[in-house]
C-alpha positions in Angstrom: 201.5 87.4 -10.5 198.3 85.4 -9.9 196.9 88.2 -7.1 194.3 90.5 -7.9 195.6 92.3 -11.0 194.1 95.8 -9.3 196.2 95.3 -5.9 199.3 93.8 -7.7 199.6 96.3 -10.6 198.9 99.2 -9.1 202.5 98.7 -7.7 204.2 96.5 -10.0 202.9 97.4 -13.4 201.9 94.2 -15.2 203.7 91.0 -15.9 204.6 91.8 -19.6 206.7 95.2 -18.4 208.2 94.4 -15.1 209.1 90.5 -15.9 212.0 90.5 -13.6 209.8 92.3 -10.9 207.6 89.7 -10.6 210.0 87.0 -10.9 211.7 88.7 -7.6 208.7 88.9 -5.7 207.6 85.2 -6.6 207.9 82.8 -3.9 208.7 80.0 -5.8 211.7 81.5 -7.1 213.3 81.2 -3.4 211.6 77.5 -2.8 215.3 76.2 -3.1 216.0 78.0 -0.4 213.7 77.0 2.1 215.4 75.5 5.2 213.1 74.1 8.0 209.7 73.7 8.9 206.9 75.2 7.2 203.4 75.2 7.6 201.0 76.5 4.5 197.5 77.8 5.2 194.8 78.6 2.6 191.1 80.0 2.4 189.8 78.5 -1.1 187.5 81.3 -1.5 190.9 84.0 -0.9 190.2 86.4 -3.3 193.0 88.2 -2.1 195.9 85.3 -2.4 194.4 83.4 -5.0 194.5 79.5 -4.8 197.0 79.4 -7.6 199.4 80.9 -5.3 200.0 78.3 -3.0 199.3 75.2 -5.9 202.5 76.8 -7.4 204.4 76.6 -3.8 203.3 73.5 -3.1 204.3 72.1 -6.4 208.1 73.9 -5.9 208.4 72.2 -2.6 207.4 68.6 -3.6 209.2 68.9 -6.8 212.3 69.8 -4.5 211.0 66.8 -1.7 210.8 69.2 1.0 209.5 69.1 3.7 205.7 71.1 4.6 201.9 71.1 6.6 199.1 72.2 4.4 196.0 72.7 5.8 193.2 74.0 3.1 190.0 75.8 4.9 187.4 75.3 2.1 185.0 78.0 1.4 187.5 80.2 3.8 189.0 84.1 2.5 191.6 86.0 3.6 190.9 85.9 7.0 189.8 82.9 8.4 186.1 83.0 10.3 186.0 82.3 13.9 185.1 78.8 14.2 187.8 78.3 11.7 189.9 80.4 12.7 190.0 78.4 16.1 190.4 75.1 14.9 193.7 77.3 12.8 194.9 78.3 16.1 195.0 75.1 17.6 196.6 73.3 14.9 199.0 76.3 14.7 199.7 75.7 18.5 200.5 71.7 17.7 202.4 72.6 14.9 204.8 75.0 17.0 204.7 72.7 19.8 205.3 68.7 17.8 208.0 70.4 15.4 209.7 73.5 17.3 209.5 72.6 21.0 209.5 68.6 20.3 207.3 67.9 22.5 203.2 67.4 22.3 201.0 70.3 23.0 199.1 70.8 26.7 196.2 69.2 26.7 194.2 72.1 27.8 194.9 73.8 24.8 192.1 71.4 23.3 189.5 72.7 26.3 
C-alpha cells in the first residue's frame, strides 16, 4: 500500500476498491508467521519500497518479539551503490555464516 501509487495501482487498483487485495499482499499480515532468521535491508532514499514499508515490518515483528537484523543504508535506493553494496555483501556473508552455518565467517572474506 505505501509503494509508489503508479507501480502498485496499475495492478491492484487502489486501497479503497481492492481492500482485501492489499491486505493479502501486505507483509505484515503474515508477520505471525515468520519462523527463523531474518535479516531486513533498506535504502532511506528507496523510492521504490518506501521506508514506511519496513517501519511497519519492523514494528509487526517487535510487537510479536521476534527475532530480526536490520541494517538501514542512509541516503541508499533500490539498489544499493557499490561501496555499499559491498559492505551489504559482507555483512550478508556473516549473517549466513554466524546464524545458518553457526560458525564465524573466513577471514578472507574481509580482504
Amino acid at each position: 500500500q505505501l509503494y509508489d501509487t503508479h507501480y502498485t495501482e496499475r495492478f491492484m487498483d487502489q486501497p479503497s476498491e481492492n481492500p482485501e487485495g492489499y491486505k493479502k499482499t501486505a507483509v505484515t499480515t503474515y508477520a505471525n508467521q515468520y519462523r527463523g532468521l531474518l535479516r531486513i535491508v533498506h535504502g532511506t532514499s528507496d523510492d521504490n519500497v518506501h521506508l514506511q514499508n519496513s517501519i511497519q515490518l519492523i514494528n509487526a515483528l517487535q510487537d510479536l518479539k521476534k527475532h530480526f537484523e536490520l541494517m538501514v543504508y542512509p541516503g541508499e535506493r533500490h539498489g544499493i551503490s557499490a561501496l555499499k553494496g559491498l559492505h551489504n555483501r559482507i555483512e550478508s556473508y556473516r549473517f549466513y555464516y554466524n546464524n545458518l552455518l553457526n560458525k564465524p565467517m573466513p577471514e578472507d572474506f574481509l580482504k
